[in-house]
py3Dmol code that shows the C-alpha trace and the ligand (Angstrom):
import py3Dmol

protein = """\
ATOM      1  CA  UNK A   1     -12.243  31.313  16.031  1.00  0.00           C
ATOM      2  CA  UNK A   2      -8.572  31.520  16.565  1.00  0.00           C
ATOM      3  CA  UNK A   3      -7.104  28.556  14.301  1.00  0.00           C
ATOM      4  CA  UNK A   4      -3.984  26.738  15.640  1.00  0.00           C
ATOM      5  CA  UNK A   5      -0.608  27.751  15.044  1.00  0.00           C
ATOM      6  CA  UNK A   6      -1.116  31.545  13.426  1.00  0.00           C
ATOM      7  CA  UNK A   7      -2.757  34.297  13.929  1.00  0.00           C
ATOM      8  CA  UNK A   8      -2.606  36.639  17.619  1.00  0.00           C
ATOM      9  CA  UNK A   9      -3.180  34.860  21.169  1.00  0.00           C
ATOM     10  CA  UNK A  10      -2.080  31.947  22.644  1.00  0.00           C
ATOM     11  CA  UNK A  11      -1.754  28.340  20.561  1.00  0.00           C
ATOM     12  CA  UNK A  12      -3.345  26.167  23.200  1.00  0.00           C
ATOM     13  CA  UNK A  13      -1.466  22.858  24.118  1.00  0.00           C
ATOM     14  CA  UNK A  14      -3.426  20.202  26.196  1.00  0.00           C
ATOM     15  CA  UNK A  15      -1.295  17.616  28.593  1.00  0.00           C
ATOM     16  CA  UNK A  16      -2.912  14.351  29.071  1.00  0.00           C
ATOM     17  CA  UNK A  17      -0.580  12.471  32.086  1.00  0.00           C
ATOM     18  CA  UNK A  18      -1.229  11.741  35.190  1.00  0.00           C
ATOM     19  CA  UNK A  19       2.597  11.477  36.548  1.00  0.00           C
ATOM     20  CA  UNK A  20       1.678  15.227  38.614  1.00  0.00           C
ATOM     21  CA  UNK A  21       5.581  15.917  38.496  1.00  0.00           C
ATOM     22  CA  UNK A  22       6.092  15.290  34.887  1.00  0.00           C
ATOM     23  CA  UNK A  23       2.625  16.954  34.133  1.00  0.00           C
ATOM     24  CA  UNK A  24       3.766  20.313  35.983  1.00  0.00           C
ATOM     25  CA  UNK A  25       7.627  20.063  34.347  1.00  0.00           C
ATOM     26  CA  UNK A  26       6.065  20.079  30.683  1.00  0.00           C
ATOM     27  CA  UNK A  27       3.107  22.387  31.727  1.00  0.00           C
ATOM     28  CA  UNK A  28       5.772  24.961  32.931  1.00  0.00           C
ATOM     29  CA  UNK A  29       8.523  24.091  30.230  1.00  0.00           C
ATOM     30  CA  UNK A  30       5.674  25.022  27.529  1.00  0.00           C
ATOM     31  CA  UNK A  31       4.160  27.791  29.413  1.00  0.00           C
ATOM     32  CA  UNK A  32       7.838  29.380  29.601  1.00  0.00           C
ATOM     33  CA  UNK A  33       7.867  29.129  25.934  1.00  0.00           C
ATOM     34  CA  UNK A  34       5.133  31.034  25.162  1.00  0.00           C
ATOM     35  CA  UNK A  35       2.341  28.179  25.016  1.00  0.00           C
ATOM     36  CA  UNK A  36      -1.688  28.682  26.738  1.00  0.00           C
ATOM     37  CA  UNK A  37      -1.481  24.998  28.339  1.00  0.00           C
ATOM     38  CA  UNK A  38      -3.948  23.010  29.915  1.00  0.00           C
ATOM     39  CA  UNK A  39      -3.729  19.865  31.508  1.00  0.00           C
ATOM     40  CA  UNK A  40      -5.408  16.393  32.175  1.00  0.00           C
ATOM     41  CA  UNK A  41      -5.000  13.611  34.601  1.00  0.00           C
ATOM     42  CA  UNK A  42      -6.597  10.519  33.570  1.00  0.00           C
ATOM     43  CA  UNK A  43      -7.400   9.809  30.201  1.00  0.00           C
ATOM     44  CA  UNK A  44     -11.357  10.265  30.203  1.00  0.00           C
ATOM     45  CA  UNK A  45     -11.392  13.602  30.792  1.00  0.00           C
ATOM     46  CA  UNK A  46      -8.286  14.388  28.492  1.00  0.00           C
ATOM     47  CA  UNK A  47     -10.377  13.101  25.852  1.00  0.00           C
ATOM     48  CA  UNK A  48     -13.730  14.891  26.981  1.00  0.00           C
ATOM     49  CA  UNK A  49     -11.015  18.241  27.306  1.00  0.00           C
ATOM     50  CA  UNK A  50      -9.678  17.620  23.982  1.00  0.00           C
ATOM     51  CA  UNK A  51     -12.733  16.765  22.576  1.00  0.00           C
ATOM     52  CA  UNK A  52     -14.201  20.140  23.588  1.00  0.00           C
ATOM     53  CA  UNK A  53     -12.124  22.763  23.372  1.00  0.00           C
ATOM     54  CA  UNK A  54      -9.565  23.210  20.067  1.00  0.00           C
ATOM     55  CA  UNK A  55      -5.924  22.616  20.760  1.00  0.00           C
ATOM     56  CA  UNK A  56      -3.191  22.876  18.055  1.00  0.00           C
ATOM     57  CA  UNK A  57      -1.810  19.774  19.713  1.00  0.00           C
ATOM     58  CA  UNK A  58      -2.395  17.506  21.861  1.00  0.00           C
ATOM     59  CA  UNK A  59       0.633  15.571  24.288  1.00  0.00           C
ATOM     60  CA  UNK A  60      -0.866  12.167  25.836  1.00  0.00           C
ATOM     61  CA  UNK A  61       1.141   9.889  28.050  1.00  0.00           C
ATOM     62  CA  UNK A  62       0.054   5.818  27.502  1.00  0.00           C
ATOM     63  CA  UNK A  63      -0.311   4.800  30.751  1.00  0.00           C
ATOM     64  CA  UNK A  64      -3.077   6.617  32.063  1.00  0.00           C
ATOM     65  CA  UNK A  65      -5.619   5.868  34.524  1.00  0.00           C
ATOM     66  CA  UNK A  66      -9.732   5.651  33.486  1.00  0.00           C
ATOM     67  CA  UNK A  67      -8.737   5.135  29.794  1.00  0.00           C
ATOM     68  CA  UNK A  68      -5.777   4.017  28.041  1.00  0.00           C
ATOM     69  CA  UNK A  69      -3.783   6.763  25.955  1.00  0.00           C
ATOM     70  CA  UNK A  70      -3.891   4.328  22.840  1.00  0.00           C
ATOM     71  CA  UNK A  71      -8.095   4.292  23.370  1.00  0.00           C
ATOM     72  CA  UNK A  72      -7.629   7.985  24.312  1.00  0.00           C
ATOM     73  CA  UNK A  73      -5.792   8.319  20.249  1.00  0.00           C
ATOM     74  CA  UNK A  74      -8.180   6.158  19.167  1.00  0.00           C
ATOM     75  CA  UNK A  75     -11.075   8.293  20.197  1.00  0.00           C
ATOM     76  CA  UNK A  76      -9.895  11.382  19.774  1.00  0.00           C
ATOM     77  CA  UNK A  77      -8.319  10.846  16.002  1.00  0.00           C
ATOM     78  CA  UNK A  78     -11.963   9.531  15.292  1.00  0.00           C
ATOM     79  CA  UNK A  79     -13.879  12.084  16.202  1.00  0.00           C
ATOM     80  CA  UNK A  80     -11.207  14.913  14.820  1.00  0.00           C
ATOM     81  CA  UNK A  81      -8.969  13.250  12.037  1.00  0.00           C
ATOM     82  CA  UNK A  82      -6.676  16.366  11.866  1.00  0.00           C
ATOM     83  CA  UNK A  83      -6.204  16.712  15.489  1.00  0.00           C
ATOM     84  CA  UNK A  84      -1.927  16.802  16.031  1.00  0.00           C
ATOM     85  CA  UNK A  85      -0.886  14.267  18.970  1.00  0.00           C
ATOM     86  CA  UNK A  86       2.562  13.700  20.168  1.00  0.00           C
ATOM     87  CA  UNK A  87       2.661  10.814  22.449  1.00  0.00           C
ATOM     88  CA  UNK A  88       5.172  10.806  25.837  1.00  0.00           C
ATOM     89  CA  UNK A  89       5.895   7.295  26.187  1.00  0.00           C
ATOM     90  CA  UNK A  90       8.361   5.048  28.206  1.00  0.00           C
ATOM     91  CA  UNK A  91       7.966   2.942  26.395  1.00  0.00           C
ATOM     92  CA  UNK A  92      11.231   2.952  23.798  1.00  0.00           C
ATOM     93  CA  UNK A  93      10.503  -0.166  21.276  1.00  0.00           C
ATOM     94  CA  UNK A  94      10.820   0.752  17.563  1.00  0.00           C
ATOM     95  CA  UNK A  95       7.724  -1.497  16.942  1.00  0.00           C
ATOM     96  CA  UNK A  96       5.763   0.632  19.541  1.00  0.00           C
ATOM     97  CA  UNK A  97       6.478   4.168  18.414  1.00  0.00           C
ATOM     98  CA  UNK A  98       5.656   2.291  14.438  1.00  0.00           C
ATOM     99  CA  UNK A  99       1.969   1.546  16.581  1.00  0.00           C
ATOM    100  CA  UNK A 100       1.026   4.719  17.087  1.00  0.00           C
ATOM    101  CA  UNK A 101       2.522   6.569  14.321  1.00  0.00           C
ATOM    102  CA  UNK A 102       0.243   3.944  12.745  1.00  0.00           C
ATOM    103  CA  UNK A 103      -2.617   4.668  14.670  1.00  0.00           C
ATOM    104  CA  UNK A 104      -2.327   8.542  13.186  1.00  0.00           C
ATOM    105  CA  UNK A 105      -0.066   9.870  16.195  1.00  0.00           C
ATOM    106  CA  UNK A 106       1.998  12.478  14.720  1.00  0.00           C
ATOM    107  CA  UNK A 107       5.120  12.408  17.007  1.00  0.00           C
ATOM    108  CA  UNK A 108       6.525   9.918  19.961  1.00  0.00           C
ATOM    109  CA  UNK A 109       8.499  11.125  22.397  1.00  0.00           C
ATOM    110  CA  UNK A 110      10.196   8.522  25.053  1.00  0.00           C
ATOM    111  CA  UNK A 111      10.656   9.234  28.650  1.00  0.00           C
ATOM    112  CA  UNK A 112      12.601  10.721  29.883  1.00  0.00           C
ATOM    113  CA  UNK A 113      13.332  13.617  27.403  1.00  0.00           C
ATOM    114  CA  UNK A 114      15.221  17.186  27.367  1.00  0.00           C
ATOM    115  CA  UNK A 115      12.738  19.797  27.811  1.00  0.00           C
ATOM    116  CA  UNK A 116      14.689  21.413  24.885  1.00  0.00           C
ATOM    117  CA  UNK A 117      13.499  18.568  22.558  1.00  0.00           C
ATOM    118  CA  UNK A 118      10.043  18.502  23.267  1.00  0.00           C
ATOM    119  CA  UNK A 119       9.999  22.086  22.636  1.00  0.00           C
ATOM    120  CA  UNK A 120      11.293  21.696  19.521  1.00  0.00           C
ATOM    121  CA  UNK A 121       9.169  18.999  18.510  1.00  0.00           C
ATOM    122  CA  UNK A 122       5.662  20.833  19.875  1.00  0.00           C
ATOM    123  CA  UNK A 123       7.223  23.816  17.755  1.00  0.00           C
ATOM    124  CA  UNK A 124       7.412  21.880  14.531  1.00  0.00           C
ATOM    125  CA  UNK A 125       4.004  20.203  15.003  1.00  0.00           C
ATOM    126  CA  UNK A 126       2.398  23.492  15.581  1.00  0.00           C
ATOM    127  CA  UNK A 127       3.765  24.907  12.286  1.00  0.00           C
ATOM    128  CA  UNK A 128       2.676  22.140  10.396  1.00  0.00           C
ATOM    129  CA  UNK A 129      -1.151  22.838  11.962  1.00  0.00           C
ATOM    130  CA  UNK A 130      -0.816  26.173  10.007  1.00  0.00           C
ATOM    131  CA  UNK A 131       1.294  25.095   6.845  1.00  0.00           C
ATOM    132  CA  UNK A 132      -0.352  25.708   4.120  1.00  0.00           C
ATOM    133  CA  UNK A 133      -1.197  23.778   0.274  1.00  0.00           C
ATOM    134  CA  UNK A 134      -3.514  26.455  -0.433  1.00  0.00           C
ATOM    135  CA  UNK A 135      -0.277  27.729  -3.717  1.00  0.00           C
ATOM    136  CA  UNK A 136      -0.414  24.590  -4.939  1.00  0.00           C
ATOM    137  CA  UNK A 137      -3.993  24.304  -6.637  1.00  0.00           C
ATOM    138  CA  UNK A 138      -3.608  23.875  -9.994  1.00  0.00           C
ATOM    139  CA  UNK A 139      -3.876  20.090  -9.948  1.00  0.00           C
ATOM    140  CA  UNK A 140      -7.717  20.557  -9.581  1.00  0.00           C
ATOM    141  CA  UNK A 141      -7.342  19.187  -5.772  1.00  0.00           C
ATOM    142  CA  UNK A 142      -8.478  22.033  -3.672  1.00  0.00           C
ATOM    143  CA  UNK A 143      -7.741  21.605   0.161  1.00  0.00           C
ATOM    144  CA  UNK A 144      -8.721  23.447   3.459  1.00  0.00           C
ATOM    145  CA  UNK A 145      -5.612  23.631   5.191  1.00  0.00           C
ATOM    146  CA  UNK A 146      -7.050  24.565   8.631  1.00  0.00           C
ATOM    147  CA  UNK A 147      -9.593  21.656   8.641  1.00  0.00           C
ATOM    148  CA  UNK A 148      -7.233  19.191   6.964  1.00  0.00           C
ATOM    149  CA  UNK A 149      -9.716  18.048   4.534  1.00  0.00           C
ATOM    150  CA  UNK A 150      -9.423  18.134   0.557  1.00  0.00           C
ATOM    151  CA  UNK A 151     -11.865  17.814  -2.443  1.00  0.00           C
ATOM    152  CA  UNK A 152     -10.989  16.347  -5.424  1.00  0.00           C
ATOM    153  CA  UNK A 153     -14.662  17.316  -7.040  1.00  0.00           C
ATOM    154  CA  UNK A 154     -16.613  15.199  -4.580  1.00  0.00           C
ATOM    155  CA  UNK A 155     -16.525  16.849  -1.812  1.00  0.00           C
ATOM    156  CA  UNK A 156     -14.583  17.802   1.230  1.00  0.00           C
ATOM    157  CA  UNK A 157     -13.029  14.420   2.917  1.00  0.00           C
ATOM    158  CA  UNK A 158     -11.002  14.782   5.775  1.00  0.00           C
ATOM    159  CA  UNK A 159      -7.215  13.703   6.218  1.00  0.00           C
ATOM    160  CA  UNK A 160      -5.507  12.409   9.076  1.00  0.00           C
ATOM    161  CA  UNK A 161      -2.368  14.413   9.794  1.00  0.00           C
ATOM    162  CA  UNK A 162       0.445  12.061   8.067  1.00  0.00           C
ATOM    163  CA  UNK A 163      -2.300  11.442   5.240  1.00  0.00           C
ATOM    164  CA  UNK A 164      -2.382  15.445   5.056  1.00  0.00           C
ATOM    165  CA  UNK A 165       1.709  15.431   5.260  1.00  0.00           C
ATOM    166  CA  UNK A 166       2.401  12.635   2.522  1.00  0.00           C
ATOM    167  CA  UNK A 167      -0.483  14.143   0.199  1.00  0.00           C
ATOM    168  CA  UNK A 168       1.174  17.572   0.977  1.00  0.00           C
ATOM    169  CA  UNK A 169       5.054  16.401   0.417  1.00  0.00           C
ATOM    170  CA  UNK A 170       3.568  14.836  -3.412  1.00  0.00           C
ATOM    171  CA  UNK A 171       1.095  17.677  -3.967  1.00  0.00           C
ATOM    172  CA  UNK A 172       4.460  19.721  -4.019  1.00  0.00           C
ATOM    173  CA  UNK A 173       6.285  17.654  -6.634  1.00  0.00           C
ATOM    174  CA  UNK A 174       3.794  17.058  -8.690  1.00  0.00           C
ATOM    175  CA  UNK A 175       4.632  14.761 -11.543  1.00  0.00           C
ATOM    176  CA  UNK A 176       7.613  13.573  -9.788  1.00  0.00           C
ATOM    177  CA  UNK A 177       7.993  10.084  -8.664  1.00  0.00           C
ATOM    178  CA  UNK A 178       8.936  10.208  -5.108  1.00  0.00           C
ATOM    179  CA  UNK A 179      10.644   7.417  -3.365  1.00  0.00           C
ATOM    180  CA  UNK A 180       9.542   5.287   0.052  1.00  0.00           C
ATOM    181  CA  UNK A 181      12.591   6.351   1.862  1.00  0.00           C
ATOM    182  CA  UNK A 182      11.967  10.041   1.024  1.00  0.00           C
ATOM    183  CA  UNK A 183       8.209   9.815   2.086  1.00  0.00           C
ATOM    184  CA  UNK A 184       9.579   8.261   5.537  1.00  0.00           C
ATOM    185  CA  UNK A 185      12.011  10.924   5.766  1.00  0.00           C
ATOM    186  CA  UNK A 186       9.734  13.707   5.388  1.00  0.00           C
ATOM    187  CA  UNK A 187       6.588  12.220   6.097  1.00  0.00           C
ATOM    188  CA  UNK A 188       7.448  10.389   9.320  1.00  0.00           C
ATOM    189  CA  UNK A 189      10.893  11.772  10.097  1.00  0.00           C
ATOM    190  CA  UNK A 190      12.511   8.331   9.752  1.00  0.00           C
ATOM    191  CA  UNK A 191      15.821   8.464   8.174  1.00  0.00           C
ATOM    192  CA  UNK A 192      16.073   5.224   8.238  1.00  0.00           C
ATOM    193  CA  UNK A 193      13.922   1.622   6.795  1.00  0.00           C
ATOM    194  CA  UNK A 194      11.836   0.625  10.157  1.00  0.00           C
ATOM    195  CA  UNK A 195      10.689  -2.666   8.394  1.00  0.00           C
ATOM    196  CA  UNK A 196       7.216  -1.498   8.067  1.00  0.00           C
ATOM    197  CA  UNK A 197       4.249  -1.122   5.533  1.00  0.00           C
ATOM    198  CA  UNK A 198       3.646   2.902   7.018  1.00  0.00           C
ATOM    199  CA  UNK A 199       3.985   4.461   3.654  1.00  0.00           C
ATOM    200  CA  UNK A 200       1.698   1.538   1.605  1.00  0.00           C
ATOM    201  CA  UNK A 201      -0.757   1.765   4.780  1.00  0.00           C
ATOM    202  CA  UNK A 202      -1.336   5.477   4.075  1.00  0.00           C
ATOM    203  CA  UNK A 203      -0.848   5.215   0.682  1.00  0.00           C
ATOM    204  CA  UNK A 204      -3.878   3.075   0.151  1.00  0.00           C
ATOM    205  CA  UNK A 205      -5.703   5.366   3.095  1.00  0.00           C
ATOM    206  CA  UNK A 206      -5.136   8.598   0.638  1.00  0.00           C
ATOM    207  CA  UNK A 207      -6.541   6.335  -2.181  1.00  0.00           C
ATOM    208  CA  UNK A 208      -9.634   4.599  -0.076  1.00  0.00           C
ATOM    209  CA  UNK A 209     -11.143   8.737   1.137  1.00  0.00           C
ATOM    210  CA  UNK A 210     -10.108  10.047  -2.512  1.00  0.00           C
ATOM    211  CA  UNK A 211      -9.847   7.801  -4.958  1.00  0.00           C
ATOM    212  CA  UNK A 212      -7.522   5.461  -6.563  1.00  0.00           C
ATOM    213  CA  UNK A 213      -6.533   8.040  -9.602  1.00  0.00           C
ATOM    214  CA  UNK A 214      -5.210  10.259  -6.886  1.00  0.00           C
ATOM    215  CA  UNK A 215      -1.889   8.806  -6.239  1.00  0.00           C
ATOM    216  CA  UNK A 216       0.269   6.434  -8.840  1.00  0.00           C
ATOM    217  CA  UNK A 217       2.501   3.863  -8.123  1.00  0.00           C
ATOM    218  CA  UNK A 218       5.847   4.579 -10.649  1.00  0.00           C
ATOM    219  CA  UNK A 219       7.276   0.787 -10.445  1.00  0.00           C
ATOM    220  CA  UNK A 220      10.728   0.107  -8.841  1.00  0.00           C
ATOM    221  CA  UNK A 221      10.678   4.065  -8.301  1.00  0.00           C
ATOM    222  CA  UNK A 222       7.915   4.774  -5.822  1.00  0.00           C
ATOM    223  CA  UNK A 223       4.551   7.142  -5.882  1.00  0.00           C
ATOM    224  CA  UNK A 224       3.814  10.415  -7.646  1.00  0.00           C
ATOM    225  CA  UNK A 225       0.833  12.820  -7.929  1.00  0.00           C
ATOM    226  CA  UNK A 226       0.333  12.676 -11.946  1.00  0.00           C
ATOM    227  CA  UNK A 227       1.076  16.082 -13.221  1.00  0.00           C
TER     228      UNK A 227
END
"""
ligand_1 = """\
1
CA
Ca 1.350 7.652 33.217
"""
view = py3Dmol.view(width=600, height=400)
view.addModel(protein, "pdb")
view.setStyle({"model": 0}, {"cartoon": {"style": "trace"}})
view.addModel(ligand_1, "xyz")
view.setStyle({"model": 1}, {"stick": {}})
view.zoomTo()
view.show()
């Protein structure tokens, strides 16, 4: 099966909004770019779509009829941790884009937008469905890139995407103590403080699915992968 993001044919997008204008100016902005897109409009059957066929990511509006985009993230991210979702929101409150980065959304997007930077946002998500951890292995953590799980000995466990990302960013620096503010930059693409616990939240996530030993706290410096 063709995996997201690589390899020859179409990386399939799904659209979840129910706005039909919007819907049909992102279906044809992505189409144009070289995307196979399909599209929802209510939220019950973008999550049965979603749920049923394999997209490298997934766009969802909030305010959708039959079932909320949040329950729609909810849902979906439950059933498929690794599944990429960018959310299209109008909603333009720091502490609501923080809610659903949160809730394991891997981009937010307000309305309205450039086509040009949603392109370049679906681009960046769909490379990191196909980046790859696979060189760096001699830690003894051995990870399936394509079904973002990882086994530390006990077994596969499955990651979340920014669980995936932030393991991924200290995975590559092992040994190094990596700060907060670096792990936001990278992790989340905040290049800036947002006030919130998102880093410790994941943090302790990583360490609940694979064990406390995986991931150190360096005092007054921040968190490393010992070497
Ligand atoms: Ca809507």
């Amino acid at each position: 099966m063709r995996q997201p993001g690589q390899g020859r044919g179409m990386t399939r997008l799904l659209v979840i909004e129910d706005e039909p204008r919007l819907a049909s100016f992102v279906v044809r902005g992505l189409s144009a770019a070289g995307y196979g897109v399909d599209v929802a409009d209510d939220g019950r059957a973008g999550l049965t779509i979603a749920l049923t066929g394999i997209y490298a990511l997934v766009i969802l509006d909030l305010n959708l009829p039959s079932l909320s985009g949040e329950a729609v993230l909810a849902e979906l991210l439950a059933a498929r941790p690794e599944q990429q979702v960018l959310i299209l929101s109008a909603r333009a409150d720091m502490s609501d884009r923080i809610h659903f980065l949160e809730l394991g959304a891997a981009d937010y997007v307000t309305k309205p937008f450039h086509l040009a930077e949603l392109k370049a946002r679906v681009a960046a998500r769909v490379r990191e469905a196909g980046a790859s951890l696979e060189r760096h292995s001699n830690d003894g953590i051995r990870v399936d890139v394509h079904a973002r799980s990882v086994d530390t000995g006990g077994g596969p466990v499955h990651l979340t995407d920014r669980e995936y990302r932030l393991l991924h960013h200290l995975k590559e620096r092992t040994g190094k103590a990596c700060s907060r503010e670096e792990l936001l930059a990278d992790v989340w693409g905040m290049w800036f403080d947002p006030g919130s616990n998102l880093v410790e939240v994941t943090i302790r996530r990583v360490r609940h699915k694979l064990g406390p030993e995986i991931i150190e706290t360096v005092r007054g410096v921040g968190y490393r992968i010992p070497a």
